[in-house]
VOBA-1610 file (N, C-alpha, C; in pm, whole numbers, padded with zeros to 5 digits, always signed):
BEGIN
Unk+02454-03123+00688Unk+02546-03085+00793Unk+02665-03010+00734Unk+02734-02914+00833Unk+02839-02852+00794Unk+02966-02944+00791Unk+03046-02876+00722Unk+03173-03010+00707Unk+03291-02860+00796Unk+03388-02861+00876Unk+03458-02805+00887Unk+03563-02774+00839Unk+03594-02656+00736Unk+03724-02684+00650Unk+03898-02581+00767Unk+03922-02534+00863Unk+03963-02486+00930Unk+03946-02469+01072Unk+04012-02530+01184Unk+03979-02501+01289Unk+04064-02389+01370Unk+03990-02265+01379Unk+04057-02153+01409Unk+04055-02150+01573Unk+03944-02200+01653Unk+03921-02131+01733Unk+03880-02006+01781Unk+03812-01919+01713Unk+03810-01757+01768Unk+03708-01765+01827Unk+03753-01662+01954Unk+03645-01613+02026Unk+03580-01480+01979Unk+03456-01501+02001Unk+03356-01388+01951Unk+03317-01299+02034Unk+03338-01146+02015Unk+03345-01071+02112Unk+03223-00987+02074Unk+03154-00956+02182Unk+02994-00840+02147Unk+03016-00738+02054Unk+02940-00743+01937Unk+02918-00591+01869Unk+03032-00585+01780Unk+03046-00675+01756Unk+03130-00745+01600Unk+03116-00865+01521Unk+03119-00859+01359Unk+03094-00912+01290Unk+03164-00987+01233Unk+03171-01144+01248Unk+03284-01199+01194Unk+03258-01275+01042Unk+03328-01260+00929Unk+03344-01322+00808Unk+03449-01365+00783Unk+03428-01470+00612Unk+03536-01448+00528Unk+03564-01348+00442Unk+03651-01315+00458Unk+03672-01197+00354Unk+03751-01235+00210Unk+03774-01191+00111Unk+03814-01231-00041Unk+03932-01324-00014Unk+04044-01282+00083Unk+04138-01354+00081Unk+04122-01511+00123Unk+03995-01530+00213Unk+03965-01614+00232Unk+04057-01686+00383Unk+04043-01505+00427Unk+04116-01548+00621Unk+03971-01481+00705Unk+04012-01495+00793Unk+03849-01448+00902Unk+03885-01320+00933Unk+03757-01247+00957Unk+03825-01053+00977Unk+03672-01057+01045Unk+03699-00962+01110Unk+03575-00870+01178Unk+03592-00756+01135Unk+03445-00696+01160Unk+03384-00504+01125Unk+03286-00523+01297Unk+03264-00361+01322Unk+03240-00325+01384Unk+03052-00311+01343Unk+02970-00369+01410Unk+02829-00378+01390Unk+02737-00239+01420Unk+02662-00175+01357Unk+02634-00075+01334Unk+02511-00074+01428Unk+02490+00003+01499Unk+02397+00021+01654Unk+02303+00132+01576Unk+02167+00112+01647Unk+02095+00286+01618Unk+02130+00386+01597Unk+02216+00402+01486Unk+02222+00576+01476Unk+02375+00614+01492Unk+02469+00504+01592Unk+02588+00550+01594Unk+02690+00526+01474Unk+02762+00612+01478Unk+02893+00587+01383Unk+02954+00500+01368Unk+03008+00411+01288Unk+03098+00293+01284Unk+03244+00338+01226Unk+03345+00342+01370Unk+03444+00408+01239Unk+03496+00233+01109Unk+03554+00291+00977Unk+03542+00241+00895Unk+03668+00114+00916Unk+03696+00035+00800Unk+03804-00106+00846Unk+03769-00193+00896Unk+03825-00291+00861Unk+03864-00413+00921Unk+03949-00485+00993Unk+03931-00608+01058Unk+04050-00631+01111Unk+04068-00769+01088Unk+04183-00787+01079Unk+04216-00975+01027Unk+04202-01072+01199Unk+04153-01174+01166Unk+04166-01243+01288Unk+04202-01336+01316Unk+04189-01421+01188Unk+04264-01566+01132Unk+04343-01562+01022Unk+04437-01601+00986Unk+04498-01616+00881Unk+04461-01753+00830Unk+04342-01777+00765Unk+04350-01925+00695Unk+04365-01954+00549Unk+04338-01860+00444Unk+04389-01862+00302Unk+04307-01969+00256Unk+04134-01948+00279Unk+04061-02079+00226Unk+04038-02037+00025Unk+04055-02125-00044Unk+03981-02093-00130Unk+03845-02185-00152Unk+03709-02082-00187Unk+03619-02096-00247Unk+03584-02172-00318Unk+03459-02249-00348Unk+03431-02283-00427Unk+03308-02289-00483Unk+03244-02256-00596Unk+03134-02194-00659Unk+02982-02286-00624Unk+02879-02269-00519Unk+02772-02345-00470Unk+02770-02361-00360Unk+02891-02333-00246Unk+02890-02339-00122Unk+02858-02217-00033Unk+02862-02240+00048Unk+02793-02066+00169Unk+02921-02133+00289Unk+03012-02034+00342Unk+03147-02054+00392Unk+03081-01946+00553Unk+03048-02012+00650Unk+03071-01914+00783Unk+03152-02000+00879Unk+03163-01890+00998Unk+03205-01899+01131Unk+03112-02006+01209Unk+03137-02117+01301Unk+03070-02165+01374Unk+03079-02100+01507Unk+02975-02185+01616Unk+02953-02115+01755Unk+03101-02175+01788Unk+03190-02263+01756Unk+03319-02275+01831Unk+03450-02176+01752Unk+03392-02104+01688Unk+03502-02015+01612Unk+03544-02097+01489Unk+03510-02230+01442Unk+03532-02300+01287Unk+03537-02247+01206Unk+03603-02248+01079Unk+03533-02196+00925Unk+03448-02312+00934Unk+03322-02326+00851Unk+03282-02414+00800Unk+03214-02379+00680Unk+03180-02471+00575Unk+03105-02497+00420Unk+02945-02597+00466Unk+02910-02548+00372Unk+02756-02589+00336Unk+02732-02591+00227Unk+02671-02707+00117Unk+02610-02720-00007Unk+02500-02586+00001Unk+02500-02500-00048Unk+02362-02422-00121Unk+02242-02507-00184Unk+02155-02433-00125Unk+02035-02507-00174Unk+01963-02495-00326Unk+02025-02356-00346Unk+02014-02318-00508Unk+02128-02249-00536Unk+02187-02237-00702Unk+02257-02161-00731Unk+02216-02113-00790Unk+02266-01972-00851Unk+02204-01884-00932Unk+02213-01894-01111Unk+02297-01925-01114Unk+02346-02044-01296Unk+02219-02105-01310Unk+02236-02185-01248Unk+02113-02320-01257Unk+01952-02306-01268Unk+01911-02158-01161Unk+01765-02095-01177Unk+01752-02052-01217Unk+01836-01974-01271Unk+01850-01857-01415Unk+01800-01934-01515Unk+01845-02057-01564Unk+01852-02108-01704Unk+01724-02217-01675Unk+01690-02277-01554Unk+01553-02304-01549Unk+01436-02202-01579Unk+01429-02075-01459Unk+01329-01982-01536Unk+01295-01925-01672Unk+01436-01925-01681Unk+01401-01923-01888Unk+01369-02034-01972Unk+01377-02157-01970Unk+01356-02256-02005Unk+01166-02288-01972Unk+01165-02234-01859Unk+00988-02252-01817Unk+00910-02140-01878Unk+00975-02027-01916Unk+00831-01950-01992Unk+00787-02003-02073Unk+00668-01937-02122Unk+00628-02024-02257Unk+00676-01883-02334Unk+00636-01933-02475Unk+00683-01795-02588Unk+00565-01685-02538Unk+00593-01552-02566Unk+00449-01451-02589Unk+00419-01479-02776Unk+00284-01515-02774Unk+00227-01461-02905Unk+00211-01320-02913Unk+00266-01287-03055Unk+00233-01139-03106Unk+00092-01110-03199Unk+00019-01022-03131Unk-00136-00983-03162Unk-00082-00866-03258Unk-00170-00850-03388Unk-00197-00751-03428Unk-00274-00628-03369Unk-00377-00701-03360Unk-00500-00616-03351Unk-00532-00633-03169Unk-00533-00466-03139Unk-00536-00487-03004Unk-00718-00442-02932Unk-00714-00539-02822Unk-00891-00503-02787Unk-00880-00330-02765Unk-00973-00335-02747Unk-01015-00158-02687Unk-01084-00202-02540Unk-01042-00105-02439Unk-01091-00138-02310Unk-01244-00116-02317Unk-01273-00181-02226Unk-01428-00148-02224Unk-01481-00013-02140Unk-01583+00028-02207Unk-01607+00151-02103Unk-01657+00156-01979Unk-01607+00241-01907Unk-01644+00216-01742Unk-01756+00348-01736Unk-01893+00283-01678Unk-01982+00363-01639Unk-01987+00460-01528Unk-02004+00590-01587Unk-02040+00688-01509Unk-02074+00654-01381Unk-02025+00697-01249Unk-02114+00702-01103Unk-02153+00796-01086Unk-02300+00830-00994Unk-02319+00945-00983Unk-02312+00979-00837Unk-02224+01132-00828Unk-02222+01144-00702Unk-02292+01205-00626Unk-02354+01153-00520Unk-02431+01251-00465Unk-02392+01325-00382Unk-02434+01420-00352Unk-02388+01552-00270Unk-02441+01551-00142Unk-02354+01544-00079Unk-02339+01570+00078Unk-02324+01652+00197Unk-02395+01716+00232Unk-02350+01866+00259Unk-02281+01839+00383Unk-02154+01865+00428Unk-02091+01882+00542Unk-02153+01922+00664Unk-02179+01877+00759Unk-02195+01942+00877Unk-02174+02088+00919Unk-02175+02203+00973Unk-02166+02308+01036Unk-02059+02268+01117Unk-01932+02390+01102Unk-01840+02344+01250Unk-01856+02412+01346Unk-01898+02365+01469Unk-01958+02475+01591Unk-01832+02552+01646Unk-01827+02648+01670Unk-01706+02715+01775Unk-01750+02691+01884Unk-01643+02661+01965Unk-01651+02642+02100Unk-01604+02728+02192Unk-01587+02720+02293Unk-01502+02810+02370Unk-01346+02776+02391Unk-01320+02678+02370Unk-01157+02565+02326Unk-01145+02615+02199Unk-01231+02643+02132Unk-01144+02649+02019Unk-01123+02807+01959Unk-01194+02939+02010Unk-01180+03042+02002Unk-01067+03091+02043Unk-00949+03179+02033Unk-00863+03217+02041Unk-00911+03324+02113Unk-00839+03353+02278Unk-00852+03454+02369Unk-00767+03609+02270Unk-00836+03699+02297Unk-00819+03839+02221Unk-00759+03903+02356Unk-00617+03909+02234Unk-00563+04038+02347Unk-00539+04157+02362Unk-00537+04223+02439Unk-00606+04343+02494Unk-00456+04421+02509Unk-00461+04566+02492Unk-00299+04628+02494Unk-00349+04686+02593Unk-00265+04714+02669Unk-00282+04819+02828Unk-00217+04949+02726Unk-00309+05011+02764Unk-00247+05181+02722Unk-00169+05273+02846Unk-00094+05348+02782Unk-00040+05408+02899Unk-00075+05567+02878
//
């Protein structure tokens, strides 16, 4: 469950994006639609001055809250597991040679004839002389 660290209250208005931003107050951006322009900026909306702390994921709730959440992984921690789980590579001298891949033979196919039609002939045009 989320723990609530700020109760802001904000209301959420269509076709904006609400975060924390570095300072750690709430700001919205303008959400980017098919194709239209977003002009650029931000805008502050809360002043809450949260600081961070390294393993948590920090959003907005449906009542306008900050709230925190434990992460389910951090990136420190899987980093130094995945390296810890390879095994070593052994180094080969002597390397195989691929094996050879046998010839196919292709047989020849002769294309069909393309019929002209009357759709597909191009009407010839004719100059009126004077």
């Amino acid at each position: 469950m989320a723990t609530v660290i700020a109760k802001t209250g904000i209301r959420r208005e269509q076709g904006w994006l609400y975060f924390l931003d570095r300072q750690g107050d709430v700001s919205r951006v303008r959400m980017q639609r098919s194709g239209r322009r977003v002009p650029k900026g931000r805008q502050k909306v809360a002043r809450t001055r949260i600081d961070r702390e390294e393993g948590w994921l920090y959003f907005i709730d449906k009542r306008g809250n900050v709230c925190k959440v434990k992460m389910k992984r951090s990136r420190r921690r899987g980093a130094a597991r995945r390296k810890a789980a390879r095994p070593a590579r052994r180094k080969t001298s002597a390397r195989r040679k691929p094996a050879r891949k046998t010839a196919r033979r292709k047989t020849a196919r002769k294309k069909p004839a393309r019929r002209r039609t009357a759709a597909r002939r191009r009407p010839t045009r004719r100059r009126a002389r004077r």
